[in-house]
C-alpha atoms as one frame of an Amber mdcrd trajectory, in Angstrom:
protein
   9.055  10.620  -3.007   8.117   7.669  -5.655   4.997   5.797  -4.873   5.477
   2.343  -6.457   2.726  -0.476  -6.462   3.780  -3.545  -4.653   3.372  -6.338
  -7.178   0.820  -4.080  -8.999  -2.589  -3.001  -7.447  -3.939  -6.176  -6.056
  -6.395  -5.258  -3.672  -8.920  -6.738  -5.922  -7.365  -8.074  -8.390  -4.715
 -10.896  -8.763  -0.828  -9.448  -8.220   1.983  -9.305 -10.538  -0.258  -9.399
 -13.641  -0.938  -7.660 -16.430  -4.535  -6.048 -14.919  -2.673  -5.584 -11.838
  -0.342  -2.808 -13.241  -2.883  -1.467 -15.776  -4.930  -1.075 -12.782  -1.539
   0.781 -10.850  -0.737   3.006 -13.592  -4.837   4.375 -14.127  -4.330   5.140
 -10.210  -1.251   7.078 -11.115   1.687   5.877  -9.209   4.893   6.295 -10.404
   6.315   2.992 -10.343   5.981  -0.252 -10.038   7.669  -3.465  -7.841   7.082
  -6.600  -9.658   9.236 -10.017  -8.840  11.342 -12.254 -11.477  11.352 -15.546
 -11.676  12.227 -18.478 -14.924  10.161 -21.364 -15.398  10.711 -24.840 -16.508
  11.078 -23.716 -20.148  13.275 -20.979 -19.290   9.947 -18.431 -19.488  11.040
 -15.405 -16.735   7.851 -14.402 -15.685   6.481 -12.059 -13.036   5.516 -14.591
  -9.955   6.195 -13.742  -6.337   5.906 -17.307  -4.345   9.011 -19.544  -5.285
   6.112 -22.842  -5.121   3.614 -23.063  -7.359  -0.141 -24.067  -6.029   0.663
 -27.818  -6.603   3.804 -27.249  -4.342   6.466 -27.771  -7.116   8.755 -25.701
  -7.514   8.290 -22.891  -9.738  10.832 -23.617 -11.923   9.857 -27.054 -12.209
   6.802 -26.051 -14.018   6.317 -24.759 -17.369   5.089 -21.429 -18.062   1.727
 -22.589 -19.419   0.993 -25.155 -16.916   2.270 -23.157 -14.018  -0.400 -20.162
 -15.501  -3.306 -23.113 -15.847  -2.590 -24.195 -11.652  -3.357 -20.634 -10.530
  -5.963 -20.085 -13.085  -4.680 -16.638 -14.605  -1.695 -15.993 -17.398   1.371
 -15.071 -15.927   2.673 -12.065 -17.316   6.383 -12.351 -18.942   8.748  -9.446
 -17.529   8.874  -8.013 -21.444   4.986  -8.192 -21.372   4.493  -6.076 -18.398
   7.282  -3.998 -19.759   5.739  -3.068 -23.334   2.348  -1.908 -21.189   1.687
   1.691 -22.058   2.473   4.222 -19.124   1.689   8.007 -18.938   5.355   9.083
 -19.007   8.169   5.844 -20.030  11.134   8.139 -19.301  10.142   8.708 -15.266
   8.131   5.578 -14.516   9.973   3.310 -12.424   9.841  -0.399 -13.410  11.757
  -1.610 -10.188  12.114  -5.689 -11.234  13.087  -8.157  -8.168  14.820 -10.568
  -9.129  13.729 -13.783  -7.129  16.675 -16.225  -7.969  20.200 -16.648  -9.233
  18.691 -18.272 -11.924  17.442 -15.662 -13.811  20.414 -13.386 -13.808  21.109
 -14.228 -17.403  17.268 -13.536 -18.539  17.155 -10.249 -16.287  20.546  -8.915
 -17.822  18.956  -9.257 -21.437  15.703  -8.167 -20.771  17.490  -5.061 -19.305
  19.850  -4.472 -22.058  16.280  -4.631 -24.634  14.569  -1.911 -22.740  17.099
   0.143 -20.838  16.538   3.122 -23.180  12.857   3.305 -23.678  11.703   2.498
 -20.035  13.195   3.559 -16.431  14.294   0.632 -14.707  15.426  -0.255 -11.262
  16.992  -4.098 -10.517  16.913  -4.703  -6.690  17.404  -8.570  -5.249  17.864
  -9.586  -1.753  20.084 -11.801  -3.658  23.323  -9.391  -2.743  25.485 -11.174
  -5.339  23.230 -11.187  -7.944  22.628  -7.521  -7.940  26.648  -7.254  -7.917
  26.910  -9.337 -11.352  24.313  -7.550 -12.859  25.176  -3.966 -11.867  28.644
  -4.808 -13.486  26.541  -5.682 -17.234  23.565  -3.374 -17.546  23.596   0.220
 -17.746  20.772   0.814 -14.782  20.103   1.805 -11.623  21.025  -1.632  -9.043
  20.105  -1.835  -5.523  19.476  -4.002  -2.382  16.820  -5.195  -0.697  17.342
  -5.466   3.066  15.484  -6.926   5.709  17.839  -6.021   8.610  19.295  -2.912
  10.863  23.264  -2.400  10.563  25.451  -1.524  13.194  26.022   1.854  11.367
  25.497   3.563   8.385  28.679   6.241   9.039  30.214   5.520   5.652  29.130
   2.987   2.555  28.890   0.082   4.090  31.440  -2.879   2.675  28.363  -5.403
   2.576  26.964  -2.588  -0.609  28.946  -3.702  -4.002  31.292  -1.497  -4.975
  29.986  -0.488  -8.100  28.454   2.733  -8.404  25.663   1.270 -10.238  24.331
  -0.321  -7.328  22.936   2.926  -5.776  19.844   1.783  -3.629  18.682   0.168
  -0.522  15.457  -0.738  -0.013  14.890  -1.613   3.669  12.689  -3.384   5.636
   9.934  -0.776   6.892   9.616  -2.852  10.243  13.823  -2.371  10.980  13.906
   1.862   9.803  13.101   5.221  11.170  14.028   8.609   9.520  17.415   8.171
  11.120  18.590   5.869   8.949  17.465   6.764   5.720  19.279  10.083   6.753
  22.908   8.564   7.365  22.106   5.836   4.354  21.386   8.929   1.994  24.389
  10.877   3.415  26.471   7.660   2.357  25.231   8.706  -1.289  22.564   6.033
  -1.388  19.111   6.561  -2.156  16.460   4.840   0.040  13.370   2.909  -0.535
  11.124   1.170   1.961   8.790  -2.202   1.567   6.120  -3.531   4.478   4.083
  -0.419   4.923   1.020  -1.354   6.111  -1.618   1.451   7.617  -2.280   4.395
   6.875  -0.333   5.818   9.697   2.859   3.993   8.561   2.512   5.486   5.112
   1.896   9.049   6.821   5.601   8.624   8.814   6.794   7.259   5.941   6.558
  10.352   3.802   8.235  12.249   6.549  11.531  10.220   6.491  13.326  11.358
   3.222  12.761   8.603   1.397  13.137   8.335  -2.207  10.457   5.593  -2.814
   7.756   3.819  -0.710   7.136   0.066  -2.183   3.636  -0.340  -1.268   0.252
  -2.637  -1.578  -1.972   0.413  -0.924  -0.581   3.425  -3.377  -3.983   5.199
  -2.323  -3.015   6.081   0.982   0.006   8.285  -0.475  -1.722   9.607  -3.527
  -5.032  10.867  -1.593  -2.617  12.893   0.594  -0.513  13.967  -2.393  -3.483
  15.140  -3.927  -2.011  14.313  -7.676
């Protein structure tokens, strides 16, 4: 099971920035969850919130100014990207993408780094993921915050594609049953929203192939890397 860092390790430290992950990858995780968004000047940068501190929009702001209102540089995606990681071939950059709007960035940042880095492009944007996992040559998936009906076959809501190969659900809507009948639909399975300790203990027992997480340590003390 992949540990990823939720926006980086920002316990202490600012998320989705550039000390953020450094400070991820010296814990030694094996991935990391970061969110894309463009700015005014067409900048896609790694920022969660879709408002910027001044309540603008973020992508009424300009890369600079936007980094100047919450008084830290905003890493670019290709930034974060080009950070040094124990092993590029198996560590997991899985990149959010926030909005529609930065389809067009995501798909050529993908295409730049697709063979030097392991990437993962999830969206709760369902029809974004579908365009994109039908022009890059990488791993696609869903983000879900929601319990189906059933999980008997591959659901019709998942894009047909077989790029688009992951769900990550909503930790607050699963259990260990479904990730089993989602995996037996040929899926692989990741969960976001742990929270306690405990929660990240049953999550290891569930089959999953990735927990998205804000507190990596509470995996990796009991996986005793």
């Amino acid at each position: 099971m992949l540990i990823l860092s939720h926006r980086g390790y920002h316990v202490e430290l600012p998320e989705n920035t550039l000390a953020a992950f450094r400070a991820a990858i010296e814990m030694g995780v094996d991935g990391i969850e970061t969110d894309i968004r463009l700015t005014a000047d067409g900048v896609p940068i790694l920022f969660h919130d879709h408002l910027a501190p001044d309540g603008r929009d973020v992508a009424a702001v300009r890369h600079t100014d936007l980094s100047a209102l919450v008084g830290f540089t905003i890493p670019t995606v290709d930034e974060a990207l080009e950070l040094p990681v124990p092993n590029p071939a198996e560590f997991l950059w899985n990149l959010e993408v926030k909005t529609p709007a930065a389809i067009e960035q995501t798909i050529a940042i993908v295409n730049r780094h697709c063979d030097r880095r392991k990437l993962l492009v999830t969206s709760f944007c369902h029809p974004a993921i579908d365009e994109i996992s039908r022009r890059v040559d990488v791993e696609c998936g869903l983000i879900v915050c929601f319990r189906p009906v059933a999980m008997q076959i591959r659901p019709d809501w998942v894009p047909s594609h077989p790029r688009v190969s992951s769900i990550v659900w909503c930790w607050e809507f699963g259990d260990a049953r479904l990730i089993e009948h989602s995996a037996a639909c040929g899926l692989k399975n990741y969960v976001y929203g742990v929270t306690s300790p405990d929660e990240h203990a049953r999550a290891a027992t569930w089959g999953l192939d990735g927990v998205i997480t804000d507190r990596p340590e509470y995996l990796l003390a009991a996986d005793e890397r």
